[in-house]
C-alpha positions as CSV (number, residue, x, y, z in Angstrom):
1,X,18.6,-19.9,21.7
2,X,16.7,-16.7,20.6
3,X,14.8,-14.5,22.8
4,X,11.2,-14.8,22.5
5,X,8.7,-11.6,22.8
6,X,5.1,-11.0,23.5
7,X,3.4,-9.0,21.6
8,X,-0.4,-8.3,21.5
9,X,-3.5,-8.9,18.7
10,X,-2.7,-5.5,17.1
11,X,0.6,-5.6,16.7
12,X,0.7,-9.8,15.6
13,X,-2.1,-7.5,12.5
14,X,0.1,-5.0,12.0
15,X,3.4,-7.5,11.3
16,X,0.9,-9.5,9.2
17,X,-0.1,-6.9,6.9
18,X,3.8,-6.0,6.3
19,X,4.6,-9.4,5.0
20,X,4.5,-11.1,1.9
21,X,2.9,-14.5,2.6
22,X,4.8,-17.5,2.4
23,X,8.0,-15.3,2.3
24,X,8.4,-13.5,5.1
25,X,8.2,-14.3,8.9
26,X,7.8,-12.1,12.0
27,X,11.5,-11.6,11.8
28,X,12.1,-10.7,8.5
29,X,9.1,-8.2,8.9
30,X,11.3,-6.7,11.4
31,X,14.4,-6.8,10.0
32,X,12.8,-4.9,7.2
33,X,11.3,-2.5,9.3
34,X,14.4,-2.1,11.0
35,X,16.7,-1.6,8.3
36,X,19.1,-4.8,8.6
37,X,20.2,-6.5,6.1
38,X,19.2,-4.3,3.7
39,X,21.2,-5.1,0.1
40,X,19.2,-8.9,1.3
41,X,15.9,-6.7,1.3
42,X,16.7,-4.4,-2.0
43,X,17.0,-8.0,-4.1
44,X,14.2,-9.0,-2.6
45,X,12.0,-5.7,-3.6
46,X,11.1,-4.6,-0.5
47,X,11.0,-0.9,-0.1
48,X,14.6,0.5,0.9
49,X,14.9,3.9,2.6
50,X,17.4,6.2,0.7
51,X,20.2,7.1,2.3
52,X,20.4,10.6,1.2
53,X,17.4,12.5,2.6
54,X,18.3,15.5,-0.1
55,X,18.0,12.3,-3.0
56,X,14.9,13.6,-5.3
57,X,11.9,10.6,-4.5
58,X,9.6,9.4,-7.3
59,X,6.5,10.0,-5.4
60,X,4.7,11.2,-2.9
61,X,3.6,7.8,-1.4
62,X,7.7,6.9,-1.6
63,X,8.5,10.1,0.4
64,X,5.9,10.2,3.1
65,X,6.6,6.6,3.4
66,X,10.1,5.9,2.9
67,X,11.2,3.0,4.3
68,X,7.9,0.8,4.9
69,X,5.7,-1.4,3.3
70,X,3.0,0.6,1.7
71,X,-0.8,-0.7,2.3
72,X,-4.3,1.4,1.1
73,X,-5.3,2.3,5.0
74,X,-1.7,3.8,5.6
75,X,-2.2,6.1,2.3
76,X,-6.2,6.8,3.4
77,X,-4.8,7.9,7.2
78,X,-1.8,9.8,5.6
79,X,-3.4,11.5,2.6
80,X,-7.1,12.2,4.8
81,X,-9.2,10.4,2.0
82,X,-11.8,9.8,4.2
83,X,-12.2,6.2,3.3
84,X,-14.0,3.6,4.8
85,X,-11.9,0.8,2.9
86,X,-8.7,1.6,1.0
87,X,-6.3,-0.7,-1.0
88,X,-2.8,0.2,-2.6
89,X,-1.1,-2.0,-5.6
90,X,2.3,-1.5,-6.1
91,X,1.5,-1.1,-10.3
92,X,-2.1,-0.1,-9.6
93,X,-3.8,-3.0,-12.1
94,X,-4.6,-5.9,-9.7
95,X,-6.9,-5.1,-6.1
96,X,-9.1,-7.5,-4.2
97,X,-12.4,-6.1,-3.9
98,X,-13.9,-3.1,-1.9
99,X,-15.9,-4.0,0.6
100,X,-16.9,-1.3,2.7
101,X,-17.8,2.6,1.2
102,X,-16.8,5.0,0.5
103,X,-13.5,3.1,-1.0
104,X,-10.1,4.0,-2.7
105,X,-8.1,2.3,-5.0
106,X,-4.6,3.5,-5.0
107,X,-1.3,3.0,-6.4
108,X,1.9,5.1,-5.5
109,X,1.1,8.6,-7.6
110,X,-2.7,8.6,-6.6
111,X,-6.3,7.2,-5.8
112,X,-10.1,7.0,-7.5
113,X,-12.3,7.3,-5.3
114,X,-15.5,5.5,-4.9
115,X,-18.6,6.8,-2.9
116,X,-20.9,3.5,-3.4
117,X,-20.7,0.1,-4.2
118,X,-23.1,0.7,-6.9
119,X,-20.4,2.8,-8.7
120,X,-17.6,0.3,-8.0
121,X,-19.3,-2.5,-9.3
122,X,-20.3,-0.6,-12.3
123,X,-17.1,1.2,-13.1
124,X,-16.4,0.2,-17.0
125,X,-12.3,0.7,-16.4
126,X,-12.6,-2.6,-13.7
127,X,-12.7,-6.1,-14.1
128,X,-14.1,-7.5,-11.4
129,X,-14.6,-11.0,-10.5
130,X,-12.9,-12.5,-7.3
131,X,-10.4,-9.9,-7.7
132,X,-10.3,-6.1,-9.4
133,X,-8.4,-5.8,-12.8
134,X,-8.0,-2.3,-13.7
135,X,-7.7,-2.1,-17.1
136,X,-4.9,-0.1,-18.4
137,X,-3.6,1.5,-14.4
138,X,-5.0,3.0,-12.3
139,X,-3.6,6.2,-13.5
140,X,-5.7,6.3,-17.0
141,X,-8.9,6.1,-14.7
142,X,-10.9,9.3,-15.6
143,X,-11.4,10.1,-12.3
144,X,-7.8,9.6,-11.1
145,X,-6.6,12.2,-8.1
146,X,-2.4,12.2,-7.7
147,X,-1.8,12.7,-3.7
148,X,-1.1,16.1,-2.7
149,X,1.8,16.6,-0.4
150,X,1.2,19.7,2.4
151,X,4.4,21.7,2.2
């Protein structure tokens, strides 16, 4: 019989926004996090640290990081993009909607910021109806910002 744990209401969050619904469970969240079973993870496409810390990383999202499932809030915290609601896609077309302002959308390389909801809703590069399309990437937004990394 397994062991079980207790954890509390912000960690039970925290696990849920690292897994892929109907995929993943509270273990496979942490074997993830953990690093076990990782050629099982890689097939799956979940992020997979790289084993050489000297290998060159395709962005700065990727490096800062490596290892962990990326979400909007982690990027706003890490990055200081003082947002009030942040959301990351993976191939920055497809977001759910901003809710709170000033928002980001970002994908790996970079965000657009959004002071307003008035702007958001009125930004002719979105589609936006239950969800956001973002017509053409994120990155061929006008207003497009890449992440700057402090060295």
């Amino acid at each position: 019989m397994s062991p079980v744990i207790r954890i509390d209401d912000e960690v039970w969050a925290w696990l849920k926004s690292l897994a892929r619904p109907f995929e993943d469970t509270p273990n496979s969240v942490l074997r993830s996090i953990a690093g076990i079973d990782r050629g099982q993870m890689e097939s799956r496409g979940a992020p997979i640290e790289a084993p050489d810390e000297e290998a060159p990383v395709q962005s700065p999202t990727l490096h800062v990081l490596r290892g962990r499932r990326i979400t909007g809030d982690q990027l706003n915290r890490q990055f200081g993009l003082g947002a009030r609601h942040a959301l990351y896609h993976k191939d920055g077309t497809f977001y759910e909607r901003l809710t709170d302002f000033p928002g980001v959308l970002c994908d790996p390389e970079g965000y657009v910021p959004y002071n307003s909801a008035q702007q958001f809703m009125n930004d002719p590069k979105l589609s936006i109806g239950i969800k956001v399309n973002v017509h053409g990437g994120l990155n061929t937004h006008p207003r497009y910002k890449r992440f700057r990394i402090a060295s």
